[in-house]
C-alpha positions in Angstrom: -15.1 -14.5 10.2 -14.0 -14.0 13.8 -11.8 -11.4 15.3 -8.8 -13.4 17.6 -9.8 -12.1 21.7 -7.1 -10.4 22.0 -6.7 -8.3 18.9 -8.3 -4.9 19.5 -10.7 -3.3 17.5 -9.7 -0.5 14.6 -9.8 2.7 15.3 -11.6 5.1 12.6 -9.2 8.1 12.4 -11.3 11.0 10.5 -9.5 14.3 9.6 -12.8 16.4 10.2 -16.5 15.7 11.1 -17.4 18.2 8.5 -17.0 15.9 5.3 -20.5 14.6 3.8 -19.5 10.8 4.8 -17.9 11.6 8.4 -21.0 11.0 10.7 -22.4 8.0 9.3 -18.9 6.4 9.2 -18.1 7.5 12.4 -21.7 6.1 13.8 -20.9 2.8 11.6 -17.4 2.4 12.9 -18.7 2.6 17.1 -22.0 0.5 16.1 -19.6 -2.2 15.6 -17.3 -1.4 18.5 -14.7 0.7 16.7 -13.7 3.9 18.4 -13.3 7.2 16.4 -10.7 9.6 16.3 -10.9 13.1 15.0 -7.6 14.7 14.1 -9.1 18.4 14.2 -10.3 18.0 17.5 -6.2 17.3 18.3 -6.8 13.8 20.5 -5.0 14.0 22.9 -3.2 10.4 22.5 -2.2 8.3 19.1 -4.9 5.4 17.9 -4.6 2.2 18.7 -2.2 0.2 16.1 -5.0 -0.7 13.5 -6.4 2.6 11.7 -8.1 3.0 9.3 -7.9 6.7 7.9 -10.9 8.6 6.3 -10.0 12.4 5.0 -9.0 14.8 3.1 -5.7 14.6 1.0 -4.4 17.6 2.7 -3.9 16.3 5.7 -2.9 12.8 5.2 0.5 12.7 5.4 0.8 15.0 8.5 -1.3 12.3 10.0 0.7 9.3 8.7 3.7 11.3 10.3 2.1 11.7 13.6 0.8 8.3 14.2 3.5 6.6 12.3 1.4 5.1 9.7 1.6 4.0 6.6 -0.5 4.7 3.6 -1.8 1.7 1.0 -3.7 3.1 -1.6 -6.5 1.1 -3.3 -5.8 -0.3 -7.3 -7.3 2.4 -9.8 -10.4 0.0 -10.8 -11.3 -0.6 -7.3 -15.0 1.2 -7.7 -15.6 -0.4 -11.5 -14.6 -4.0 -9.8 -17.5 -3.7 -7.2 -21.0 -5.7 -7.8 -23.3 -3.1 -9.9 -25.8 -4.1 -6.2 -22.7 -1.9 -4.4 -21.6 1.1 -6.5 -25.0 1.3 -7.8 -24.3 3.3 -11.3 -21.5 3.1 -14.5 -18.4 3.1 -13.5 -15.6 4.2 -16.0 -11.4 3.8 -15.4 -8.9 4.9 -17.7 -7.7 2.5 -20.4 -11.6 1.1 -20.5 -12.9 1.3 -24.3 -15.9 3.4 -22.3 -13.8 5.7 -20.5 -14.3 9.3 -22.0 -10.9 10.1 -21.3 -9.7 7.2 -23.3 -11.9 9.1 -26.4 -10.1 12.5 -25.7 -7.7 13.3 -28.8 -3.9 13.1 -27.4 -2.5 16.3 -26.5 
């Protein structure tokens, strides 16, 4: 699919390079033509309107108050949904007769 001219690229907003998955995004996101934001090195000026958001849960809502964002959050099954090709291992969710939690006596 093809993005419209005029509608920019996202912006990756990343609350530290120091998570395991931050450089490899981060190199992912401007190999495609994304720029990168990194919300401990304070920058200096907001993203542009389409961010995507990559960090810890400690900071996330200061950032979503910052930049005015809002935050979706992905359906509980999303990983176990994925093509086995993706993920790449077993994926369990709650309320699945696998689930280990599911075989945990009630408390």
């Amino acid at each position: 699919m093809s993005r419209p001219f005029d509608m920019p690229m996202p912006t990756l907003l990343l609350s530290t390079r120091s998570l395991p998955a931050a450089a490899a995004l981060a190199g992912a996101a401007e190999q495609v033509g994304w720029s990168v934001a990194v919300l401990d090195e304070n920058p200096a000026c907001a993203p542009g309107n389409n961010i995507v958001y990559y960090g810890g849960s400690d900071v996330v809502l200061a950032a979503a108050r910052r930049f005015h964002l809002t935050l979706l959050e992905p359906p509980l099954d999303l990983l176990a949904r994925l093509p086995l090709a993706f993920r790449q291992r077993a994926v369990d969710t709650p309320g699945s007769t696998n689930c280990a939690a599911s075989r945990l006596p009630p408390s």
